[in-house]
PDB file of N, CA, C, O and CB in Angstrom:
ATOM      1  N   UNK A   1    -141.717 -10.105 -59.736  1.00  0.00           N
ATOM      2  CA  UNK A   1    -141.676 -10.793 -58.464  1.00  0.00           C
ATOM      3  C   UNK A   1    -140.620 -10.107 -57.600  1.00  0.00           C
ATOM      4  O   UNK A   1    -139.577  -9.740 -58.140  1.00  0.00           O
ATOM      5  CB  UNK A   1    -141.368 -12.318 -58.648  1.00  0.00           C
ATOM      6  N   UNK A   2    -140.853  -9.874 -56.073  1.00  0.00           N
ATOM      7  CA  UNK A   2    -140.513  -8.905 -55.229  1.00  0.00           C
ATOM      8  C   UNK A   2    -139.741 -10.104 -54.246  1.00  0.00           C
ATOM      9  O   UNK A   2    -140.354 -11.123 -53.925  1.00  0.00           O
ATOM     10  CB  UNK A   2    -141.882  -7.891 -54.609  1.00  0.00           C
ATOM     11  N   UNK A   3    -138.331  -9.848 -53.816  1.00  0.00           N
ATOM     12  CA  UNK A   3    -137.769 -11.098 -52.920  1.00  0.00           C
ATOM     13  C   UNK A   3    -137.565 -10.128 -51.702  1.00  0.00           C
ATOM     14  O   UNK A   3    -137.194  -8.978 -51.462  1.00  0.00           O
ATOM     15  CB  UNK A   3    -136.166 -12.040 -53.536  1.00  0.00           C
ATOM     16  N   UNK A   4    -138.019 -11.253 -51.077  1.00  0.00           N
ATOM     17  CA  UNK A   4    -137.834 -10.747 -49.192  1.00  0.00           C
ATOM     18  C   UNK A   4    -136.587 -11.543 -48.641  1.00  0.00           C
ATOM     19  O   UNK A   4    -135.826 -12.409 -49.072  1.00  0.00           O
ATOM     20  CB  UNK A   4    -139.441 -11.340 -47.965  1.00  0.00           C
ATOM     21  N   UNK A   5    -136.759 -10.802 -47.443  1.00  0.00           N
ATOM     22  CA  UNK A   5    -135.894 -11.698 -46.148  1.00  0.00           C
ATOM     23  C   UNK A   5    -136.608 -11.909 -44.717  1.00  0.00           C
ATOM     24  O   UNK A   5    -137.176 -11.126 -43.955  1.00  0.00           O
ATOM     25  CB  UNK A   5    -134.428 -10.833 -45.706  1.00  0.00           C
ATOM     26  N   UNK A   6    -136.303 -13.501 -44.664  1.00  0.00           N
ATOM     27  CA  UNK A   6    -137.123 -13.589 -43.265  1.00  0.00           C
ATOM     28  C   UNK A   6    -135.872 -13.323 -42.412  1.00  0.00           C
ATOM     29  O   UNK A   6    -134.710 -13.661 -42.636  1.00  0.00           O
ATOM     30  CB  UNK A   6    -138.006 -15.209 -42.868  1.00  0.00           C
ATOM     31  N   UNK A   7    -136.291 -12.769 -41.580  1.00  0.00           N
ATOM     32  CA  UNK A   7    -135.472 -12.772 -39.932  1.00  0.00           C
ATOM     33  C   UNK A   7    -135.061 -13.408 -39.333  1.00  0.00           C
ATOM     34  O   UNK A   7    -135.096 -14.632 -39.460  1.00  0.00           O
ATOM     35  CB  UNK A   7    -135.839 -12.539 -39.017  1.00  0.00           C
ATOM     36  N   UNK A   8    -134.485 -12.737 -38.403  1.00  0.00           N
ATOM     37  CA  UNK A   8    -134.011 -14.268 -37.246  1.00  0.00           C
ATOM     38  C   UNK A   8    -135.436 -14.990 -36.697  1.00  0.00           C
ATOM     39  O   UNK A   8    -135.569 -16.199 -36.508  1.00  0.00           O
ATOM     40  CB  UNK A   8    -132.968 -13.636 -35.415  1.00  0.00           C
ATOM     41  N   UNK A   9    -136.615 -13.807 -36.458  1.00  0.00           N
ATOM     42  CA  UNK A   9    -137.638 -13.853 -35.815  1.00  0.00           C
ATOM     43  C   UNK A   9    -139.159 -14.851 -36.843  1.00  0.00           C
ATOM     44  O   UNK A   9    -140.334 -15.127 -36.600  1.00  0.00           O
ATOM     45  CB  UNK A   9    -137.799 -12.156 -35.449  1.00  0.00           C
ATOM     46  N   UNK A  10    -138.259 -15.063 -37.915  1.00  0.00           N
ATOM     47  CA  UNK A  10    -138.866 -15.866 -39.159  1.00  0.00           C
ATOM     48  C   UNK A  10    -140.539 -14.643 -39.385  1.00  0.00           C
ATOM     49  O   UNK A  10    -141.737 -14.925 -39.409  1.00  0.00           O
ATOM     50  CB  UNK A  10    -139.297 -18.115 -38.529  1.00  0.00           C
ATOM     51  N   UNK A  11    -139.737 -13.210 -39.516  1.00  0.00           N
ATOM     52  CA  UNK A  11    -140.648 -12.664 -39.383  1.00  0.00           C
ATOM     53  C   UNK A  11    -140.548 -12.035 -41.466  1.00  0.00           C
ATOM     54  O   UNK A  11    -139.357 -11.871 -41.730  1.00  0.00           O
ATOM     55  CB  UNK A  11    -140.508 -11.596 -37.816  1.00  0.00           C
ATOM     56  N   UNK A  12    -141.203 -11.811 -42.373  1.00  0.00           N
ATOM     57  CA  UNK A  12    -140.948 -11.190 -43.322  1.00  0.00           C
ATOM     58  C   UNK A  12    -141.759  -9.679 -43.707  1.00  0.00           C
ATOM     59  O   UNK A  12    -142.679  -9.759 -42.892  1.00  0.00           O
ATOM     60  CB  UNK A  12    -141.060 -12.161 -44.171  1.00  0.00           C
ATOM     61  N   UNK A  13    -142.001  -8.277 -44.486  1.00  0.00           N
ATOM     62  CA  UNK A  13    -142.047  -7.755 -44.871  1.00  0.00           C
ATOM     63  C   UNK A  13    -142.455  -7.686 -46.006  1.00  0.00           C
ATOM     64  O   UNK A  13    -141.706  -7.899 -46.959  1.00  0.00           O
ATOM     65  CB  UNK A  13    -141.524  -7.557 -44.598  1.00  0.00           C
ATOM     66  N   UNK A  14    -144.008  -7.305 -46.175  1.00  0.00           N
ATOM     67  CA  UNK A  14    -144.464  -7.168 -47.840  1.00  0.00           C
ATOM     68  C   UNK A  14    -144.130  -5.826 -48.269  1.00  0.00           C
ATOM     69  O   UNK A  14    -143.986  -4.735 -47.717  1.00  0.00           O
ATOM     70  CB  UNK A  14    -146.171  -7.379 -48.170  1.00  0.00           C
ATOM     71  N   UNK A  15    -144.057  -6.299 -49.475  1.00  0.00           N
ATOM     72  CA  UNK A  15    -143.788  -5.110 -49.970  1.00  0.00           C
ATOM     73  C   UNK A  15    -144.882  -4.045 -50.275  1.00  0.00           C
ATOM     74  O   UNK A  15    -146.087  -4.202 -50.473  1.00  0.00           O
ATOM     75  CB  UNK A  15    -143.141  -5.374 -51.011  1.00  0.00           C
ATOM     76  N   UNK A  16    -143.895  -2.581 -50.250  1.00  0.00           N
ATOM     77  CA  UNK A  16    -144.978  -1.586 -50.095  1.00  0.00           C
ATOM     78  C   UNK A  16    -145.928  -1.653 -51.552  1.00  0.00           C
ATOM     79  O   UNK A  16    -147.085  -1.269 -51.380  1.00  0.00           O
ATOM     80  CB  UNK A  16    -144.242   0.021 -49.813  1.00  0.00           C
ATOM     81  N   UNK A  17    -145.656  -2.000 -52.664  1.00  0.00           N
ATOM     82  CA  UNK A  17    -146.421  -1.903 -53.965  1.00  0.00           C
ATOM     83  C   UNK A  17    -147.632  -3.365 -53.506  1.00  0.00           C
ATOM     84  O   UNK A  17    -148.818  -3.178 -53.778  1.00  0.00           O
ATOM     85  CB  UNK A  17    -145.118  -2.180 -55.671  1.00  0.00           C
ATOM     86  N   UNK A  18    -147.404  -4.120 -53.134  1.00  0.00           N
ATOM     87  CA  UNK A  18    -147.998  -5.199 -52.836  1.00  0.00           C
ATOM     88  C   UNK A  18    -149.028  -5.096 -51.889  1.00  0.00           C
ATOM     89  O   UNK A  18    -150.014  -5.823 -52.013  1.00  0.00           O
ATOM     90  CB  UNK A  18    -147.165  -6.017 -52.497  1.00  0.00           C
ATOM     91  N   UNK A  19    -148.961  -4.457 -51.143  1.00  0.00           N
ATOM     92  CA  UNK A  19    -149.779  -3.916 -49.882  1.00  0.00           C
ATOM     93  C   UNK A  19    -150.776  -3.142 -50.360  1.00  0.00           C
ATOM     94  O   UNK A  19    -151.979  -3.347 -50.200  1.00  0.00           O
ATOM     95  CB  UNK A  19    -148.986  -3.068 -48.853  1.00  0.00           C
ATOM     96  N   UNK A  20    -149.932  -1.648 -51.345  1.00  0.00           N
ATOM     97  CA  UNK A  20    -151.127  -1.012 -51.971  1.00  0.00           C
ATOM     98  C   UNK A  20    -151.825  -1.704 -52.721  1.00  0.00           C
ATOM     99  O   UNK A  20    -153.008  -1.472 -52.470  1.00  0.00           O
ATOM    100  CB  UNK A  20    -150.897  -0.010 -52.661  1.00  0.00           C
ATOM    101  N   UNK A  21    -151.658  -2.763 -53.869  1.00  0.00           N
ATOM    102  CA  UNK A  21    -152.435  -3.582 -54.762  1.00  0.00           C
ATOM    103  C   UNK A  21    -153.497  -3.949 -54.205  1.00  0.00           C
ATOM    104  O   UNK A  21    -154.624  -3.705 -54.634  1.00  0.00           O
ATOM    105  CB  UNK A  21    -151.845  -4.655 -55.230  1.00  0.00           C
ATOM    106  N   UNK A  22    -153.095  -4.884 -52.681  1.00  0.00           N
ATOM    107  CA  UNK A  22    -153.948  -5.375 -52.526  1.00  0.00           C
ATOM    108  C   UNK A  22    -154.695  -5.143 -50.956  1.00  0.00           C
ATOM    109  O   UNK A  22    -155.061  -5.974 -50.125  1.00  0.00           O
ATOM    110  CB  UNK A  22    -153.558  -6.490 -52.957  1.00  0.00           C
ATOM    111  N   UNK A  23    -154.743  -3.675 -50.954  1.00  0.00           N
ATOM    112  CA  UNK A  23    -155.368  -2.733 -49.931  1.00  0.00           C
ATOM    113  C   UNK A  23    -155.229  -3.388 -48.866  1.00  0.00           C
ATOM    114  O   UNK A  23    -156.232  -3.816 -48.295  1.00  0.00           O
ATOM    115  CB  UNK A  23    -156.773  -2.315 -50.087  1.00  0.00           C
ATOM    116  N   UNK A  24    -153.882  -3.628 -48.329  1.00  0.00           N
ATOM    117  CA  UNK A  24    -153.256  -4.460 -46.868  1.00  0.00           C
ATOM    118  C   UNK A  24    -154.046  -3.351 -45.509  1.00  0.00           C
ATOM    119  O   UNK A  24    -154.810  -2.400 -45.674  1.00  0.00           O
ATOM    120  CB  UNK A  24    -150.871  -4.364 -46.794  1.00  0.00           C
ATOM    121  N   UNK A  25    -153.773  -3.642 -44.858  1.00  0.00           N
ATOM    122  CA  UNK A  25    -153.946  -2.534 -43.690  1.00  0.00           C
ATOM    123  C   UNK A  25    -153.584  -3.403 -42.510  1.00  0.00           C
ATOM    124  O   UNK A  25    -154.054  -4.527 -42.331  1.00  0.00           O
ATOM    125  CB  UNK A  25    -155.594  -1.800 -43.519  1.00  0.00           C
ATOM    126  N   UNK A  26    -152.573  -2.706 -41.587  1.00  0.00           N
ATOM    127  CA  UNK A  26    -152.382  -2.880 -40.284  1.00  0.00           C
ATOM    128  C   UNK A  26    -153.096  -3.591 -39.559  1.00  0.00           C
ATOM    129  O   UNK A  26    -154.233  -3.140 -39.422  1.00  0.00           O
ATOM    130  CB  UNK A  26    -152.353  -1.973 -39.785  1.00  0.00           C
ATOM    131  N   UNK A  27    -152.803  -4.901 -38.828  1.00  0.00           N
ATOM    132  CA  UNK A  27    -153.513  -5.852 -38.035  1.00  0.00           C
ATOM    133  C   UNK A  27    -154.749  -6.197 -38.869  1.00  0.00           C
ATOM    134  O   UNK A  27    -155.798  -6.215 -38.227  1.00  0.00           O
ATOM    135  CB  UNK A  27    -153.870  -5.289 -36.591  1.00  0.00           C
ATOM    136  N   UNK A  28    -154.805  -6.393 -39.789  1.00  0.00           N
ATOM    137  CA  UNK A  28    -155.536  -7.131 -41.079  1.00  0.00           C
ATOM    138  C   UNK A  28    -155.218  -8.730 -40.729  1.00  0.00           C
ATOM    139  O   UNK A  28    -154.067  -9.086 -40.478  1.00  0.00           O
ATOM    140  CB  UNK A  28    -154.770  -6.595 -42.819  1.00  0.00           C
ATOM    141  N   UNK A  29    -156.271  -9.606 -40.734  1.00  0.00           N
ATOM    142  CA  UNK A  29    -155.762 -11.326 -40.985  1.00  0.00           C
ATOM    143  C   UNK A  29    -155.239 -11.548 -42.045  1.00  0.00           C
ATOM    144  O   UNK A  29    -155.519 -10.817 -42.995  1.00  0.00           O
ATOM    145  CB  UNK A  29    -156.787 -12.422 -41.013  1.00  0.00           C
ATOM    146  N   UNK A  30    -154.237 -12.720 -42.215  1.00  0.00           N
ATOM    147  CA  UNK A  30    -154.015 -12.833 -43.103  1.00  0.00           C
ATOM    148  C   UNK A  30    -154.012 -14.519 -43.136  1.00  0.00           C
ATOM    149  O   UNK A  30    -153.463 -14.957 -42.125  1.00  0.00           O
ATOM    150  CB  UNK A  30    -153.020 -11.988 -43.372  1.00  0.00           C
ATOM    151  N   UNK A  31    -154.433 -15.448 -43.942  1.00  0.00           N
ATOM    152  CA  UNK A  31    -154.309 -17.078 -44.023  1.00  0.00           C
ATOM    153  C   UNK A  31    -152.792 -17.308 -44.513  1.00  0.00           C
ATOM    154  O   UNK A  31    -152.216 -16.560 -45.303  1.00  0.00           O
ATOM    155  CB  UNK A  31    -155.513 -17.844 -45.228  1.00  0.00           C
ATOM    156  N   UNK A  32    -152.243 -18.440 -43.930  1.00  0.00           N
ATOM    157  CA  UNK A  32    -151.121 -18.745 -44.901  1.00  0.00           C
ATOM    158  C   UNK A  32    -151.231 -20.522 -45.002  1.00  0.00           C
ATOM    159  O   UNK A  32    -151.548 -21.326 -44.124  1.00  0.00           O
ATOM    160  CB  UNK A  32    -149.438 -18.085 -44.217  1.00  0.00           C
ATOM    161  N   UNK A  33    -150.854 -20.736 -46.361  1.00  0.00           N
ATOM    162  CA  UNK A  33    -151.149 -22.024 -46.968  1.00  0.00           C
ATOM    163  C   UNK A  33    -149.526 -22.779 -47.117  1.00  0.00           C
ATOM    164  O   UNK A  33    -148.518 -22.079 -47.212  1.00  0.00           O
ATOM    165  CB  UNK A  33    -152.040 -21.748 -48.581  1.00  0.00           C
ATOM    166  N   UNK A  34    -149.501 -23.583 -47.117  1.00  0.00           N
ATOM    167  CA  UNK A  34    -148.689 -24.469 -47.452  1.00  0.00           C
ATOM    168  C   UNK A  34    -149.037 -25.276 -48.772  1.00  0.00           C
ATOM    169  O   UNK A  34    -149.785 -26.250 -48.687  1.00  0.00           O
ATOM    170  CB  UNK A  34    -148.564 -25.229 -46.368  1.00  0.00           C
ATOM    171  N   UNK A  35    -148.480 -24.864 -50.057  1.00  0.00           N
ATOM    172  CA  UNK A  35    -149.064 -25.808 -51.537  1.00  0.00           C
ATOM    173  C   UNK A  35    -147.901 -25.662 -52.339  1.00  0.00           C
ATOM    174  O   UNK A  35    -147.161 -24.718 -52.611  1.00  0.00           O
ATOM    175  CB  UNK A  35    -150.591 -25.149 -52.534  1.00  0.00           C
ATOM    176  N   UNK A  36    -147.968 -27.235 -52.731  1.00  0.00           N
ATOM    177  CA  UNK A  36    -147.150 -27.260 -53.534  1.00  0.00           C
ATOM    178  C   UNK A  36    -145.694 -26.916 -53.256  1.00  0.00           C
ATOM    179  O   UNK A  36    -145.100 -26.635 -54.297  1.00  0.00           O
ATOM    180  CB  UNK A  36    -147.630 -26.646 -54.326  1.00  0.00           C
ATOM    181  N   UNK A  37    -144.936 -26.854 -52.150  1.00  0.00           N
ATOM    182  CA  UNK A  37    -143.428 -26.544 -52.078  1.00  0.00           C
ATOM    183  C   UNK A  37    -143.407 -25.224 -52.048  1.00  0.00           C
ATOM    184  O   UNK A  37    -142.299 -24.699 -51.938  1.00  0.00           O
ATOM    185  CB  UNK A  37    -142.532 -27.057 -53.209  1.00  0.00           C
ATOM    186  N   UNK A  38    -144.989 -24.087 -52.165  1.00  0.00           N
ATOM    187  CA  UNK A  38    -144.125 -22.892 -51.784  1.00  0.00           C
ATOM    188  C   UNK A  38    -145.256 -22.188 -50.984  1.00  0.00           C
ATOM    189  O   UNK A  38    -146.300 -22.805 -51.192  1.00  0.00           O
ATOM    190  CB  UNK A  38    -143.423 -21.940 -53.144  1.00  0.00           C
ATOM    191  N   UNK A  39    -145.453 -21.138 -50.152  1.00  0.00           N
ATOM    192  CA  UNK A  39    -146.264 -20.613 -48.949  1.00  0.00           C
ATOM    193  C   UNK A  39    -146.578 -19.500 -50.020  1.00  0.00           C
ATOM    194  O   UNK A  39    -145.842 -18.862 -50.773  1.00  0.00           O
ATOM    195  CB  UNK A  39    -145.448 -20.189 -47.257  1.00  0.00           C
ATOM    196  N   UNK A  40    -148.364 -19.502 -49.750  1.00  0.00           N
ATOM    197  CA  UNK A  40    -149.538 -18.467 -50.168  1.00  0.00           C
ATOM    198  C   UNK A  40    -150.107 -17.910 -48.979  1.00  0.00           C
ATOM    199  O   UNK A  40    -150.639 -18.483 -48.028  1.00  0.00           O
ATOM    200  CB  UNK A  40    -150.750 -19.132 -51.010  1.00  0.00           C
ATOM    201  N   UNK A  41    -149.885 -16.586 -49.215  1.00  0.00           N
ATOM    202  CA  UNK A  41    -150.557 -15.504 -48.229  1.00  0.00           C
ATOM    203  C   UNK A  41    -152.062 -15.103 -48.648  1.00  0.00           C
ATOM    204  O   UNK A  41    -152.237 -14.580 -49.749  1.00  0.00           O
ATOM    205  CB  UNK A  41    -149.630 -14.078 -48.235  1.00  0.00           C
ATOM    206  N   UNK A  42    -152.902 -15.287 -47.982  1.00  0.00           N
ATOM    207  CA  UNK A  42    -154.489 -14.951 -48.584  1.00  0.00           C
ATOM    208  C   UNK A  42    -154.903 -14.067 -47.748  1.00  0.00           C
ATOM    209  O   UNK A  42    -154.846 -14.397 -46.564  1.00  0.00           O
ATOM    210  CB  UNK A  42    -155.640 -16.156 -48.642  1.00  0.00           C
ATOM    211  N   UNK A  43    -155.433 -12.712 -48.075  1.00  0.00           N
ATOM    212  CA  UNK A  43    -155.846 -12.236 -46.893  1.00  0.00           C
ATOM    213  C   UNK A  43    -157.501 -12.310 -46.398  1.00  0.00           C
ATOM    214  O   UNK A  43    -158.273 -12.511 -47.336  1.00  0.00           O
ATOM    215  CB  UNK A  43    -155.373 -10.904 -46.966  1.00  0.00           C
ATOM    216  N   UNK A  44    -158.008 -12.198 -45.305  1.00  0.00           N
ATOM    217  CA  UNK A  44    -159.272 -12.423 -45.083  1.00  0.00           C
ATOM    218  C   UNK A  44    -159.830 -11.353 -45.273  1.00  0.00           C
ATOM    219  O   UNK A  44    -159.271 -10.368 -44.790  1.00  0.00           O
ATOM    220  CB  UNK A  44    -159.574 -12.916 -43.993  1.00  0.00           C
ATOM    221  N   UNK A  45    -161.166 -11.142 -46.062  1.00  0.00           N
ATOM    222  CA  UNK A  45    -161.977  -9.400 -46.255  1.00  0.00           C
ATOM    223  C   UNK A  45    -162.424  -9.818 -45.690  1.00  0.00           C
ATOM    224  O   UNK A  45    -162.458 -11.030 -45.474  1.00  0.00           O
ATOM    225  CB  UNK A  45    -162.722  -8.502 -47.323  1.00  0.00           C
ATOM    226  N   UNK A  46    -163.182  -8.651 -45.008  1.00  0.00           N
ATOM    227  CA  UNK A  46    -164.302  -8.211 -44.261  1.00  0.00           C
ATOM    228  C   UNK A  46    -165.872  -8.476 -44.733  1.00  0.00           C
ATOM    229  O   UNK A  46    -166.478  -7.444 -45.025  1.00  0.00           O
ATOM    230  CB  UNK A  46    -164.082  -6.826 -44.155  1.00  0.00           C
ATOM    231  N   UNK A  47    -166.194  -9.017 -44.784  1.00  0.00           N
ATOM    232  CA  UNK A  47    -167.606  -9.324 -45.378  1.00  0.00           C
ATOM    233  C   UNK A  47    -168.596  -8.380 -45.955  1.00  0.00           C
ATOM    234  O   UNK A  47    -169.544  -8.341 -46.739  1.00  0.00           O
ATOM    235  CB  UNK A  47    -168.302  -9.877 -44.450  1.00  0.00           C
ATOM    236  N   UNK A  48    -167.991  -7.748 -45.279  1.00  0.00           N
ATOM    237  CA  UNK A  48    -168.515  -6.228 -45.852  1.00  0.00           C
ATOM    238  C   UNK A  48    -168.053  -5.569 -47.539  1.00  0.00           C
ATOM    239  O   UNK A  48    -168.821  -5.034 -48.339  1.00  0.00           O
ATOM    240  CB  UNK A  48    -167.788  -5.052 -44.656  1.00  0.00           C
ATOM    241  N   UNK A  49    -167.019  -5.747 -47.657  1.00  0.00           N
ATOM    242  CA  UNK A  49    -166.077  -5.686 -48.702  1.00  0.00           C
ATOM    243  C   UNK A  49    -166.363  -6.758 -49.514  1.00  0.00           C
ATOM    244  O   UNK A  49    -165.667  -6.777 -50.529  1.00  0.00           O
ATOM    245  CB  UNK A  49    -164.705  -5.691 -48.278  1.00  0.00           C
ATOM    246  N   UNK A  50    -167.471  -8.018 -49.364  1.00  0.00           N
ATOM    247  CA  UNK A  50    -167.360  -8.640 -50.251  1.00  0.00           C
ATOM    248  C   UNK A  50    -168.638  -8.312 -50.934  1.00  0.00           C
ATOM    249  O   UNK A  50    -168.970  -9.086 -51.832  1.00  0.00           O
ATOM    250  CB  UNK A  50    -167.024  -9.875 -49.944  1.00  0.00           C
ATOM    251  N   UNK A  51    -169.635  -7.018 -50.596  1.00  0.00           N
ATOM    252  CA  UNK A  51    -170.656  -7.007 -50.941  1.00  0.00           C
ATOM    253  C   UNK A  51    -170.701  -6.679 -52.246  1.00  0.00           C
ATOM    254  O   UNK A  51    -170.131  -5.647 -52.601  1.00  0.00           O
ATOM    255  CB  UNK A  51    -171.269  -6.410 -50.236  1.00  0.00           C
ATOM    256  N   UNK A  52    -171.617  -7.773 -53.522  1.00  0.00           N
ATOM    257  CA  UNK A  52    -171.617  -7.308 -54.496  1.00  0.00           C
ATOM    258  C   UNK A  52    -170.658  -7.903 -55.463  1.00  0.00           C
ATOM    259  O   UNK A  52    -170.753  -7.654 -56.665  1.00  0.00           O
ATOM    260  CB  UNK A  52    -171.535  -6.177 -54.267  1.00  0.00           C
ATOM    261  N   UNK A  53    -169.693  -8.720 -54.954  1.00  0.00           N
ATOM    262  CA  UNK A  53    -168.861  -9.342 -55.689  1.00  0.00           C
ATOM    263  C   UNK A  53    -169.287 -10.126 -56.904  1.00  0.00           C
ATOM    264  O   UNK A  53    -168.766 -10.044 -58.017  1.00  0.00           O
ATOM    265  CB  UNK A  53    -168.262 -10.042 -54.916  1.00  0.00           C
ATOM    266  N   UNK A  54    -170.314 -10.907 -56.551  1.00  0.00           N
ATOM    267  CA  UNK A  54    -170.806 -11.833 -57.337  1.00  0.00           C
ATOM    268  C   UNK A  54    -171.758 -10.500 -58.833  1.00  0.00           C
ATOM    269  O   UNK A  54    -171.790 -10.450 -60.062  1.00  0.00           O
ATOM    270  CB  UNK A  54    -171.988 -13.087 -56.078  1.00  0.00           C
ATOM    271  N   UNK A  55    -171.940 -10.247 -58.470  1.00  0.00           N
ATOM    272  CA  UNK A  55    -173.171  -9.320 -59.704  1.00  0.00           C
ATOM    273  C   UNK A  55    -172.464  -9.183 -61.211  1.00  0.00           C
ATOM    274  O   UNK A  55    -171.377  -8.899 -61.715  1.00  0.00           O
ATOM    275  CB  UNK A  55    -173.537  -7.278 -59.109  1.00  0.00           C
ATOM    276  N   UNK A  56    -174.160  -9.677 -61.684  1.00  0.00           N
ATOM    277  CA  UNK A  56    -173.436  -9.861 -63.040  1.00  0.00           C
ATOM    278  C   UNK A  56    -173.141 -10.722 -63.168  1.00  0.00           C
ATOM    279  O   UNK A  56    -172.791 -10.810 -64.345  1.00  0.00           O
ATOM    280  CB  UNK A  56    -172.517  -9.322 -63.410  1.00  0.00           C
ATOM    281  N   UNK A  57    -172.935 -12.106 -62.404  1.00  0.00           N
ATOM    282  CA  UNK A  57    -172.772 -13.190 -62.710  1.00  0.00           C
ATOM    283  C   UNK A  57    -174.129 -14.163 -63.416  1.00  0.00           C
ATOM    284  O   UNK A  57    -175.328 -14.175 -63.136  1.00  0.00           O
ATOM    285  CB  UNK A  57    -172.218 -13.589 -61.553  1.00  0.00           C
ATOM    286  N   UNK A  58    -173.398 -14.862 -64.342  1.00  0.00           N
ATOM    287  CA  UNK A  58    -174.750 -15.651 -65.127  1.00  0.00           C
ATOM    288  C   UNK A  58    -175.598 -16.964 -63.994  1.00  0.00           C
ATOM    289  O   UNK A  58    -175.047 -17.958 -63.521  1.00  0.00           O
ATOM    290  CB  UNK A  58    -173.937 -16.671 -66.830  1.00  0.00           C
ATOM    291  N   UNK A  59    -176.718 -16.634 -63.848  1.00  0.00           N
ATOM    292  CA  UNK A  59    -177.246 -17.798 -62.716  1.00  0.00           C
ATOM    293  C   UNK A  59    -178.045 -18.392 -63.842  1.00  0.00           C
ATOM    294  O   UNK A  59    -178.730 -19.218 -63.239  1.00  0.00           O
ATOM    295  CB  UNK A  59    -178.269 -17.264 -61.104  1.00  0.00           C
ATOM    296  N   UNK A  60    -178.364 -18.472 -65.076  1.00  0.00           N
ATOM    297  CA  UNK A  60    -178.970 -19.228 -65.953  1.00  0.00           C
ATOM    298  C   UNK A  60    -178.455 -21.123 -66.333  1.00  0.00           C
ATOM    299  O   UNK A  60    -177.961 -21.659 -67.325  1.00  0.00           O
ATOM    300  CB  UNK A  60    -178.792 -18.236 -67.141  1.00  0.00           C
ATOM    301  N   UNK A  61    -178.787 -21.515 -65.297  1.00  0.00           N
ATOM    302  CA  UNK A  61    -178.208 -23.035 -65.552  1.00  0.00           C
ATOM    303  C   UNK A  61    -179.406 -23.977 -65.659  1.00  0.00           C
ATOM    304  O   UNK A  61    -180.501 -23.777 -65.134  1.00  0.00           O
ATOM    305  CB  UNK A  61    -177.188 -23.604 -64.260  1.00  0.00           C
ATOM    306  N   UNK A  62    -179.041 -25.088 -66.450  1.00  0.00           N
ATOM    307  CA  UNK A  62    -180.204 -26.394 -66.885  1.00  0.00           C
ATOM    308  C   UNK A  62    -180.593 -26.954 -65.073  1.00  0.00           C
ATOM    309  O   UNK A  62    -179.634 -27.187 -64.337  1.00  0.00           O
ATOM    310  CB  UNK A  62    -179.133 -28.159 -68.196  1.00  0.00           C
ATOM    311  N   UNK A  63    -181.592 -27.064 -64.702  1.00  0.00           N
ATOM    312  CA  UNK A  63    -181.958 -27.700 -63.723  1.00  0.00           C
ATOM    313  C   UNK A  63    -182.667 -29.019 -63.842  1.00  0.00           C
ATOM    314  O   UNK A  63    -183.496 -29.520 -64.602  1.00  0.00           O
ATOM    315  CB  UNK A  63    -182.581 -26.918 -63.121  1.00  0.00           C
ATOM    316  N   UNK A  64    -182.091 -29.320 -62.928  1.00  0.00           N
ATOM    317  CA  UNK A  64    -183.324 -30.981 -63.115  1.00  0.00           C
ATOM    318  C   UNK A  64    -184.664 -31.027 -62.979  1.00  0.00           C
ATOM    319  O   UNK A  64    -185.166 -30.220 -62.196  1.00  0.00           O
ATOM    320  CB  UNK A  64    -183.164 -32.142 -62.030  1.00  0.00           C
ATOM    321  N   UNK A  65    -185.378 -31.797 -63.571  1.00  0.00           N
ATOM    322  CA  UNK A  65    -186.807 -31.704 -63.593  1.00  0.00           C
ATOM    323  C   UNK A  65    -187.539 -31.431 -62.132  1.00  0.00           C
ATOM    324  O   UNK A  65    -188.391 -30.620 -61.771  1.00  0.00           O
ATOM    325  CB  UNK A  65    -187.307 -33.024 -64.210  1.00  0.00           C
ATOM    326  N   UNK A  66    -186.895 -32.363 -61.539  1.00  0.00           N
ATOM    327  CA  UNK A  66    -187.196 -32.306 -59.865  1.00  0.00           C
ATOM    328  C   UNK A  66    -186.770 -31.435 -59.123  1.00  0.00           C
ATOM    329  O   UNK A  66    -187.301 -31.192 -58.040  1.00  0.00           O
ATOM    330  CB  UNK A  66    -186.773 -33.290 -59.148  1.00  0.00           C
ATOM    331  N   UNK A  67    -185.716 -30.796 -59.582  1.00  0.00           N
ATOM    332  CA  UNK A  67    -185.618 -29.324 -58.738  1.00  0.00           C
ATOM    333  C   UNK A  67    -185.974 -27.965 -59.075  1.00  0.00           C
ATOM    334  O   UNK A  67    -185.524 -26.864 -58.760  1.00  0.00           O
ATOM    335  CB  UNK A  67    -184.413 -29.068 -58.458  1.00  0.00           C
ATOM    336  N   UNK A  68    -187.267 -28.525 -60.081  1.00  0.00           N
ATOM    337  CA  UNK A  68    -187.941 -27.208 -60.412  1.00  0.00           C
ATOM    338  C   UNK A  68    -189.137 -26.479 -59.458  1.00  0.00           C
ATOM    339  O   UNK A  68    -189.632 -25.406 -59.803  1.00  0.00           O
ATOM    340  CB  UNK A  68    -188.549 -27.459 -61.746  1.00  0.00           C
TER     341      UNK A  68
END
């Protein structure tokens, strides 16, 4: 775990290993959460980037008679 400093400007700085992990880029969105007593940064992909995510996932589930 990587400790920052916010600013006067309550502005903070990720870190550079953190950025590469998680392929940051310049004027990128980013969500921020309030949970639990401490702030989560989520960033928003591009929809594009989410293509394919799911594959390989098991869609084999019991259905109800009626939604066959």
């Amino acid at each position: 775990m990587q400790a920052v400093t916010v600013s006067p400007k309550f502005q903070i700085v990720i870190p550079r290993p953190v950025r590469d992990h998680l392929h940051l880029r310049p004027g990128q969105k980013i969500q921020i959460m309030e949970y639990e007593e401490r702030i989560e940064l989520v960033p928003e992909r591009d929809i594009a980037e989410l293509r394919g995510f799911v594959k390989g996932i098991d869609t084999s589930v019991d259905r109800e008679v009626d939604r066959l």
